[in-house]
PDB file of N, CA, C and O in Angstrom:
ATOM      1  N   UNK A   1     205.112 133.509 191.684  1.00  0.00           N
ATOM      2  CA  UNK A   1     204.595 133.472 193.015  1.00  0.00           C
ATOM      3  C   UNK A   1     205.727 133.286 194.005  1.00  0.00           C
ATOM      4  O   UNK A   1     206.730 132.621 193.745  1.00  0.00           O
ATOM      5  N   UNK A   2     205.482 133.998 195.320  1.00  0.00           N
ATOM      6  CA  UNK A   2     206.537 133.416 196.165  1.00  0.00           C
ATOM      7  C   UNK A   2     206.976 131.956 196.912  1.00  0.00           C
ATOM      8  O   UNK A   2     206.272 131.294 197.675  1.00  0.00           O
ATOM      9  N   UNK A   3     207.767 131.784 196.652  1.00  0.00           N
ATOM     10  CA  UNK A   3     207.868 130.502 197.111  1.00  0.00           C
ATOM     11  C   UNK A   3     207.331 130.050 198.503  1.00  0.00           C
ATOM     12  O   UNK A   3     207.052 128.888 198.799  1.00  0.00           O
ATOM     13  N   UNK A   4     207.224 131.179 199.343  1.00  0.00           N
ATOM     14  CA  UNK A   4     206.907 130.796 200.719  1.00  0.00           C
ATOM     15  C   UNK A   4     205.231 130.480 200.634  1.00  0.00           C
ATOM     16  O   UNK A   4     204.630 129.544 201.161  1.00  0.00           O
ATOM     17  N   UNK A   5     204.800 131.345 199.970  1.00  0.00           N
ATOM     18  CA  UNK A   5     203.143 131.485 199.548  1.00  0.00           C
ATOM     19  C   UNK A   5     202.804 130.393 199.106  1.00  0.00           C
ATOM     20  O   UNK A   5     201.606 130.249 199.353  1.00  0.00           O
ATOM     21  N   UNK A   6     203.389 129.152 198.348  1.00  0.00           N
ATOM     22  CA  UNK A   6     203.524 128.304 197.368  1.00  0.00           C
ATOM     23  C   UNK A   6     203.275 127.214 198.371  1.00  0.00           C
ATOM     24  O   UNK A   6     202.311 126.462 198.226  1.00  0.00           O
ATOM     25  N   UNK A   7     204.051 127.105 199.318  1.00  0.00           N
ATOM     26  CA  UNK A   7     204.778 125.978 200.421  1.00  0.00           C
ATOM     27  C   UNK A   7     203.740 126.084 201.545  1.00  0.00           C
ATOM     28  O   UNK A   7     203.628 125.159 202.350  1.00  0.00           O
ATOM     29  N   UNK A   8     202.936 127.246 201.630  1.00  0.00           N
ATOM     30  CA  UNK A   8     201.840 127.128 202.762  1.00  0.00           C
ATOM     31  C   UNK A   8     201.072 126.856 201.758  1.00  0.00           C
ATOM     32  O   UNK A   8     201.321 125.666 201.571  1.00  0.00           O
ATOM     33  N   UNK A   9     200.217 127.199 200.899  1.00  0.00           N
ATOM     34  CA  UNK A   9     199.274 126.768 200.196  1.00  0.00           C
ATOM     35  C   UNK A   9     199.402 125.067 199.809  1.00  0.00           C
ATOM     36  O   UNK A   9     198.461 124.521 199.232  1.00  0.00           O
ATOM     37  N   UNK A  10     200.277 124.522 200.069  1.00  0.00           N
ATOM     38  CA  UNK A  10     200.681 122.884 199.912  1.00  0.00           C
ATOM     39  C   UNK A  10     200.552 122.520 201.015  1.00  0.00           C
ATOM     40  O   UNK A  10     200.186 121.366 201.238  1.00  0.00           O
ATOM     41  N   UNK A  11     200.804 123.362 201.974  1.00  0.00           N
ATOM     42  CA  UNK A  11     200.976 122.241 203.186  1.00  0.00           C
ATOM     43  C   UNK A  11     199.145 122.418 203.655  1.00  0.00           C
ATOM     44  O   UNK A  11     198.502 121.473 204.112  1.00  0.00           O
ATOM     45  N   UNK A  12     198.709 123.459 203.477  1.00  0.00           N
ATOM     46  CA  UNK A  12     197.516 123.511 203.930  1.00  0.00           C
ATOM     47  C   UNK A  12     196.284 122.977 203.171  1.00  0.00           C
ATOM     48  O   UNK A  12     195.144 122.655 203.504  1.00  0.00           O
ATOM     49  N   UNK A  13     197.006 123.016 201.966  1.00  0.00           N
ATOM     50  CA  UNK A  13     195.844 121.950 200.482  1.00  0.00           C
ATOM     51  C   UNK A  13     196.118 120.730 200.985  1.00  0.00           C
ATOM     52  O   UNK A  13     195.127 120.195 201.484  1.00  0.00           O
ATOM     53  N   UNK A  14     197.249 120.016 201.035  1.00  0.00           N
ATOM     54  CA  UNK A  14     197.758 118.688 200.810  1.00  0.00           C
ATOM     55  C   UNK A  14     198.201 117.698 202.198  1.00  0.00           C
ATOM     56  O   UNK A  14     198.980 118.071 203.076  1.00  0.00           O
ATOM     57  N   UNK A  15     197.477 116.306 202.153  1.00  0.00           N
ATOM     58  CA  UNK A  15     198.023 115.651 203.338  1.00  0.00           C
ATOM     59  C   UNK A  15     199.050 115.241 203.085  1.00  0.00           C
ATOM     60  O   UNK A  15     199.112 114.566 202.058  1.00  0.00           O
ATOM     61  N   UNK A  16     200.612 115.500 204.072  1.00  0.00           N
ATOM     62  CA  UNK A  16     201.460 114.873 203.371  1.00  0.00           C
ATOM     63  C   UNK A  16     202.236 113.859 204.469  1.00  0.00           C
ATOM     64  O   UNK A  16     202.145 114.067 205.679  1.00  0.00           O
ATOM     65  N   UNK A  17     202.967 112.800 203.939  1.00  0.00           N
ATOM     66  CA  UNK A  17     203.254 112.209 205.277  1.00  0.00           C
ATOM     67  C   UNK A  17     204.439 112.899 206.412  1.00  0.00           C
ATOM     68  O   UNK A  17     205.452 113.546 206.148  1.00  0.00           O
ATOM     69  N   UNK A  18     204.040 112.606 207.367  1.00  0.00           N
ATOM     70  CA  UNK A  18     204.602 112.689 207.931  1.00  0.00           C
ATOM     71  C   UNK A  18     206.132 112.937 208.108  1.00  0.00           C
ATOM     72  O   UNK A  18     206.588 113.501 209.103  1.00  0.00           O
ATOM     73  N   UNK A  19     206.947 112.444 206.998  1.00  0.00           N
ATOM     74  CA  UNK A  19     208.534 112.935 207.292  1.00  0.00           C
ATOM     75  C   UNK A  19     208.338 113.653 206.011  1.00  0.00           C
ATOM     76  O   UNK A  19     209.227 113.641 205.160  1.00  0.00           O
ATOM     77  N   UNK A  20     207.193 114.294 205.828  1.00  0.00           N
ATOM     78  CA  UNK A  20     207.939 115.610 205.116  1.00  0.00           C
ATOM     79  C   UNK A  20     207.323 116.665 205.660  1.00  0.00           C
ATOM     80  O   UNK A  20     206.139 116.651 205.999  1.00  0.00           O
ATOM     81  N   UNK A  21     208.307 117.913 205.806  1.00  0.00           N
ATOM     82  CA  UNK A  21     207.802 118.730 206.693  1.00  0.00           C
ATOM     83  C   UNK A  21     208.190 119.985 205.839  1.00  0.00           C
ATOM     84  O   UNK A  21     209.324 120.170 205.396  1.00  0.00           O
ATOM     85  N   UNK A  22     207.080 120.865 205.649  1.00  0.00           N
ATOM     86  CA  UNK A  22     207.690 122.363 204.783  1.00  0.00           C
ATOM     87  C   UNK A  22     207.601 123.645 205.736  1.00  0.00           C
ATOM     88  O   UNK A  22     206.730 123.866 206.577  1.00  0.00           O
ATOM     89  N   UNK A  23     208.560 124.331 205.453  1.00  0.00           N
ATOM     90  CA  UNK A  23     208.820 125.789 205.990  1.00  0.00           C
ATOM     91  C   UNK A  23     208.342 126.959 205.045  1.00  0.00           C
ATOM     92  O   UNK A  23     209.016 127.356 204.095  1.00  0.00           O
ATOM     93  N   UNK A  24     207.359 127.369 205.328  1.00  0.00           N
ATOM     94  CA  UNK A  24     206.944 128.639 204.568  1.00  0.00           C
ATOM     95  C   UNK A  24     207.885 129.811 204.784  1.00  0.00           C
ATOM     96  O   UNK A  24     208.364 130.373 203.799  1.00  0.00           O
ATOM     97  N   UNK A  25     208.199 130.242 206.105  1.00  0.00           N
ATOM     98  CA  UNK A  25     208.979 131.103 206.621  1.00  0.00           C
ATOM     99  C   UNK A  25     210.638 131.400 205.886  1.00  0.00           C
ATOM    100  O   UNK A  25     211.231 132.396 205.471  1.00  0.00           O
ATOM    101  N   UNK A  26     211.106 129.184 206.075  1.00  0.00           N
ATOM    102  CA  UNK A  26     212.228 129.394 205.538  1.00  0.00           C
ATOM    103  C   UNK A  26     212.861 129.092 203.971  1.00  0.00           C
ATOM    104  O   UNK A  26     213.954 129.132 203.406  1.00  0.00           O
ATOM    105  N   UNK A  27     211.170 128.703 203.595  1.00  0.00           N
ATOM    106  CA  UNK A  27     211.261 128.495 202.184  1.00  0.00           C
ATOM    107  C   UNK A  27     212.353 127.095 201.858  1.00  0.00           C
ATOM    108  O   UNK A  27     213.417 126.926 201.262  1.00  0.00           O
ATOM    109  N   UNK A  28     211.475 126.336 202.557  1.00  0.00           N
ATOM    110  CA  UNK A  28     212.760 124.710 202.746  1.00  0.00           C
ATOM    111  C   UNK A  28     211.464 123.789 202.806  1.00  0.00           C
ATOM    112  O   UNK A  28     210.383 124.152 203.269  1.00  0.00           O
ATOM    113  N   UNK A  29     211.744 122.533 202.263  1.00  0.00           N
ATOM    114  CA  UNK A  29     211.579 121.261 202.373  1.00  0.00           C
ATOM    115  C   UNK A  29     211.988 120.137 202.871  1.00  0.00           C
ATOM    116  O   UNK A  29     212.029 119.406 201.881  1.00  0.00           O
ATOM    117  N   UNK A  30     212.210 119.727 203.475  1.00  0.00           N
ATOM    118  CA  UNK A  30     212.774 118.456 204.484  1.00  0.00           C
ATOM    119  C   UNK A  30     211.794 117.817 204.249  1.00  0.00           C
ATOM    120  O   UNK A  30     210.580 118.018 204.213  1.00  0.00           O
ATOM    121  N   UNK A  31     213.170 116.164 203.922  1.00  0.00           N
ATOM    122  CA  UNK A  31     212.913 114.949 203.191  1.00  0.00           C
ATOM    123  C   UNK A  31     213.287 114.573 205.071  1.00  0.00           C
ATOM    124  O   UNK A  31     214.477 114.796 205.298  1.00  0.00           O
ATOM    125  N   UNK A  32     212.347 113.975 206.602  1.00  0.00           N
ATOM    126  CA  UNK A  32     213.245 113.171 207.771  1.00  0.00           C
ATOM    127  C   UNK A  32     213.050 111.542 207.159  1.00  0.00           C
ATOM    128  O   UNK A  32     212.123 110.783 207.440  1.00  0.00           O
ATOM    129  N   UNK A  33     214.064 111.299 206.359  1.00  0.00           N
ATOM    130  CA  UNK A  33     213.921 109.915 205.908  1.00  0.00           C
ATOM    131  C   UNK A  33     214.243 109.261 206.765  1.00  0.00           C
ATOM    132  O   UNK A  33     213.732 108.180 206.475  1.00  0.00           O
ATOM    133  N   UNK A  34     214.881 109.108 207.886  1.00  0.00           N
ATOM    134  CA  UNK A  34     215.069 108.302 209.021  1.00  0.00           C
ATOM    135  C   UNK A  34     213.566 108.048 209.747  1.00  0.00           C
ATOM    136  O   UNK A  34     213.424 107.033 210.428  1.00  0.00           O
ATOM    137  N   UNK A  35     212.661 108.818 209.615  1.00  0.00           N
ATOM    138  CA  UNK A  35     210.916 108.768 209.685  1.00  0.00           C
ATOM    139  C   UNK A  35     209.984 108.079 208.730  1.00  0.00           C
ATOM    140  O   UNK A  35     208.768 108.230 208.851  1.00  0.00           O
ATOM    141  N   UNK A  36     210.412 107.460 207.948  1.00  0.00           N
ATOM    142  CA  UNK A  36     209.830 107.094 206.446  1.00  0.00           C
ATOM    143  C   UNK A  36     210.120 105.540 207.256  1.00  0.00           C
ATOM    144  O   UNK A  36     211.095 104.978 207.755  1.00  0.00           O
ATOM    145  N   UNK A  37     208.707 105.248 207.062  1.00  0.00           N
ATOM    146  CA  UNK A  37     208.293 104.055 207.555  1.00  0.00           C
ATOM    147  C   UNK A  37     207.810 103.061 206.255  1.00  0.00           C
ATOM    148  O   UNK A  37     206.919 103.315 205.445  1.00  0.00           O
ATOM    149  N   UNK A  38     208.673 101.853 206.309  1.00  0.00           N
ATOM    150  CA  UNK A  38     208.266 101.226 204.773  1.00  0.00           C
ATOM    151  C   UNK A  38     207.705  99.645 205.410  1.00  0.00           C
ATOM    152  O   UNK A  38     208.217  99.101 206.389  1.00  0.00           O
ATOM    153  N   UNK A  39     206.779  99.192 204.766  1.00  0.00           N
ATOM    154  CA  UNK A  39     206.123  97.493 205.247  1.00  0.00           C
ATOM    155  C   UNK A  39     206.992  96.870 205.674  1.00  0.00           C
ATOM    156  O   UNK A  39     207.019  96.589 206.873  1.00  0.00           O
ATOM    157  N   UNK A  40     208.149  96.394 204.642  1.00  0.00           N
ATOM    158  CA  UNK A  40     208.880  95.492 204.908  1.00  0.00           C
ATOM    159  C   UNK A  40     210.201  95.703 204.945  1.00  0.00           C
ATOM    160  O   UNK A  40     211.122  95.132 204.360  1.00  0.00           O
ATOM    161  N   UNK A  41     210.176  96.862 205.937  1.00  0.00           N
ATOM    162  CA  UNK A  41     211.870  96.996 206.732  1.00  0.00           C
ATOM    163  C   UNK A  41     212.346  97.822 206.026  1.00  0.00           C
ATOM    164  O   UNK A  41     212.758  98.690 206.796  1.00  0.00           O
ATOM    165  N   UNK A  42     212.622  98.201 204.712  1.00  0.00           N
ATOM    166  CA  UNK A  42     213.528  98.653 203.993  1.00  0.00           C
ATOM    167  C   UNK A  42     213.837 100.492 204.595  1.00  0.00           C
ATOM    168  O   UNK A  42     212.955 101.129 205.171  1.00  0.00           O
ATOM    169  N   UNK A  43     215.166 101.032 204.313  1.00  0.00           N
ATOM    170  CA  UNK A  43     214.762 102.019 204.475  1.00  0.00           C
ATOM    171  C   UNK A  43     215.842 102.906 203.757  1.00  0.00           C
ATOM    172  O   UNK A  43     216.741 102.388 203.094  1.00  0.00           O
ATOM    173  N   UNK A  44     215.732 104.105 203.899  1.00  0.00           N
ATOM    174  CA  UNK A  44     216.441 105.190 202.853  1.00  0.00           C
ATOM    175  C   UNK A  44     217.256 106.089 203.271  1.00  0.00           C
ATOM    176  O   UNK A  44     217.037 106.598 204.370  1.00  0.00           O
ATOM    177  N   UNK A  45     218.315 106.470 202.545  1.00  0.00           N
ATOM    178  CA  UNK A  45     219.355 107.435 203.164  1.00  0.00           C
ATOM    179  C   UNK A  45     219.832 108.079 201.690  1.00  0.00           C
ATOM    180  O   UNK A  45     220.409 107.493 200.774  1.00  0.00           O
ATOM    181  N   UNK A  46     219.298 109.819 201.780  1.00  0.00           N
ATOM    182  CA  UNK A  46     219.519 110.271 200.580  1.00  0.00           C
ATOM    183  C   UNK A  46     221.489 110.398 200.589  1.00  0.00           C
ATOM    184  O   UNK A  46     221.999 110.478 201.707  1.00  0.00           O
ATOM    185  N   UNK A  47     222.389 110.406 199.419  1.00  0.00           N
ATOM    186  CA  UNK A  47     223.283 110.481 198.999  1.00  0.00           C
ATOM    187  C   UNK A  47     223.714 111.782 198.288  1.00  0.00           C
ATOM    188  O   UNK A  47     224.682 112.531 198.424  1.00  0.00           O
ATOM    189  N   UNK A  48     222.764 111.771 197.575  1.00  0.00           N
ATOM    190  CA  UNK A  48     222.725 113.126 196.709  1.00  0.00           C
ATOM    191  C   UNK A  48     221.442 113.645 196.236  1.00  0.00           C
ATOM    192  O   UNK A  48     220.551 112.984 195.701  1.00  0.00           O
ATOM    193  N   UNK A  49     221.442 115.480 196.607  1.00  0.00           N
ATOM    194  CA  UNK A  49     220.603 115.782 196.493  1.00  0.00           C
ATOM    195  C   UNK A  49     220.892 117.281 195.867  1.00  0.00           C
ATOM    196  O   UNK A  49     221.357 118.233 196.493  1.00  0.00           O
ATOM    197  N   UNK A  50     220.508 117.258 194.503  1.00  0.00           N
ATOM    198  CA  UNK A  50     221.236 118.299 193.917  1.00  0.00           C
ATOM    199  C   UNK A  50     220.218 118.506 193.005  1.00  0.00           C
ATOM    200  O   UNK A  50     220.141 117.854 191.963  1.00  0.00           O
ATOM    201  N   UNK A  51     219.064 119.766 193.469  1.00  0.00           N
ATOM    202  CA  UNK A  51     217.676 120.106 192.558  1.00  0.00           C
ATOM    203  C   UNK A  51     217.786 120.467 191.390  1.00  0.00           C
ATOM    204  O   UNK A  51     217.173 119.977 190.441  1.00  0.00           O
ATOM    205  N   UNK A  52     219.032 121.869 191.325  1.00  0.00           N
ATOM    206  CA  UNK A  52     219.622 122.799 190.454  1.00  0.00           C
ATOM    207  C   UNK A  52     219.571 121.782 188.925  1.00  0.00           C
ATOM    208  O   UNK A  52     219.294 122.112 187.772  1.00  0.00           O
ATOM    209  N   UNK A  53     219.976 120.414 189.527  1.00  0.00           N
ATOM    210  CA  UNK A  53     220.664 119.722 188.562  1.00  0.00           C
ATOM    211  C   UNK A  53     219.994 118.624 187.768  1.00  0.00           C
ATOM    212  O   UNK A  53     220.280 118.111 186.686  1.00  0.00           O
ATOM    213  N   UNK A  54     219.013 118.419 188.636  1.00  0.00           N
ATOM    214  CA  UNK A  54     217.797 116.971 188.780  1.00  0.00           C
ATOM    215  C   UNK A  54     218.828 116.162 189.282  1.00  0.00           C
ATOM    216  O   UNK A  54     219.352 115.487 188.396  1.00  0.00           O
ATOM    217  N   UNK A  55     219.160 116.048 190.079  1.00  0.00           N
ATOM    218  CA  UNK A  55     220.161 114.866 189.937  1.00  0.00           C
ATOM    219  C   UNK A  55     220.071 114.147 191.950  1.00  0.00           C
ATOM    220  O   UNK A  55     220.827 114.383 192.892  1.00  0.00           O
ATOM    221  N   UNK A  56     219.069 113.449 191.886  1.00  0.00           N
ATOM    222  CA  UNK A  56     218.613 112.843 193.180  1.00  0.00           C
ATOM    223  C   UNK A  56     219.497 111.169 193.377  1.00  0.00           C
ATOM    224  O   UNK A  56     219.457 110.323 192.484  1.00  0.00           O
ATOM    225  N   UNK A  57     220.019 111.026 194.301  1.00  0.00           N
ATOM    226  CA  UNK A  57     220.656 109.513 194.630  1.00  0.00           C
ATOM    227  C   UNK A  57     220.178 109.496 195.865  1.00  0.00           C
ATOM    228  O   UNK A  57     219.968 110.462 196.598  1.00  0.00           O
ATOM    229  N   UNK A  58     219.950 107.944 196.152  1.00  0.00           N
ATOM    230  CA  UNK A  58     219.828 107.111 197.771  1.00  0.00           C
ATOM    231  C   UNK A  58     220.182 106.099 197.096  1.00  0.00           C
ATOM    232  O   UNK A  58     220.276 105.657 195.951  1.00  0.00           O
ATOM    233  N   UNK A  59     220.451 105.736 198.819  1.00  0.00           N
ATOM    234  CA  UNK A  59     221.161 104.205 199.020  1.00  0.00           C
ATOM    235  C   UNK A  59     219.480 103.387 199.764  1.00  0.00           C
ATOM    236  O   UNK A  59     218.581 103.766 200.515  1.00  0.00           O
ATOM    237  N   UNK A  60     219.751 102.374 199.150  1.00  0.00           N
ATOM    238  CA  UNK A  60     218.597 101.612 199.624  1.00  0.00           C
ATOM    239  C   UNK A  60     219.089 100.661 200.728  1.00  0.00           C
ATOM    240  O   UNK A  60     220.107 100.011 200.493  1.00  0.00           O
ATOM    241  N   UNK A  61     218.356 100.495 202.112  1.00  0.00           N
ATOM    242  CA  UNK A  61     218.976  99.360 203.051  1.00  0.00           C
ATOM    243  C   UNK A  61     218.044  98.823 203.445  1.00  0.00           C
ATOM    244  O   UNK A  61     217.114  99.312 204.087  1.00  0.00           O
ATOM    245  N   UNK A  62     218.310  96.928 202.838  1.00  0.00           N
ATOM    246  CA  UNK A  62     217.094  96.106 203.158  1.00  0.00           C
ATOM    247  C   UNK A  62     217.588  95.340 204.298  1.00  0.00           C
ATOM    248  O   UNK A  62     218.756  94.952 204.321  1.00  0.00           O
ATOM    249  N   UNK A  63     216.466  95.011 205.592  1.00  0.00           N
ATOM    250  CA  UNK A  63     216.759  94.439 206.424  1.00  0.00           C
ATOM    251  C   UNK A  63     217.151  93.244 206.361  1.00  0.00           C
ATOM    252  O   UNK A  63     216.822  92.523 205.419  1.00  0.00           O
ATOM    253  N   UNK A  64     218.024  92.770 207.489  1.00  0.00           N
ATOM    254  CA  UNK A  64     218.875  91.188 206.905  1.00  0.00           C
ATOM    255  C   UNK A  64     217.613  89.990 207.316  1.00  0.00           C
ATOM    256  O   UNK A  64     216.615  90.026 208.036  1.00  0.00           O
ATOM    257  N   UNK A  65     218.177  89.073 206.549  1.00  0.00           N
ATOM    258  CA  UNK A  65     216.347  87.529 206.547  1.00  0.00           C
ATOM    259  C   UNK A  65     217.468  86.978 207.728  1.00  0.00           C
ATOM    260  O   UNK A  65     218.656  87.285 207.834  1.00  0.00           O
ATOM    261  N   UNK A  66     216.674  86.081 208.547  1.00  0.00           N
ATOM    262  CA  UNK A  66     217.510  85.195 209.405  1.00  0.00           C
ATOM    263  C   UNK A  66     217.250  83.494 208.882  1.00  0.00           C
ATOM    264  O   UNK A  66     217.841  82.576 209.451  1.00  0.00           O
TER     265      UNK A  66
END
């Protein structure tokens, strides 16, 4: 199947949150992790992102306690 065909049929089946956003057109996925809203502060910054390979890294940043 085409991938673009694939990526509208998801976005239009599936609720997804908000910082992920798919391109049928450009056949892309965007992770806006700077949008990824977590309970308790924490938040995410991918490092490596390499599909080809499986090979996914982030850095985790927990907010400081006073």
């Amino acid at each position: 199947m085409p991938i673009g065909f694939v990526l509208n049929y998801i976005g239009n089946s599936y609720k997804l949150p908000a910082w992920v956003k798919l391109s049928n057109s450009k056949e892309t996925v965007t992770l806006q992790l700077s949008k990824l809203k977590m309970a308790n502060g924490m938040r995410l910054r991918a490092t490596k992102l390499d599909l080809t390979n499986d090979a996914l890294s982030f850095a985790v940043y927990l907010p400081q306690t006073k």
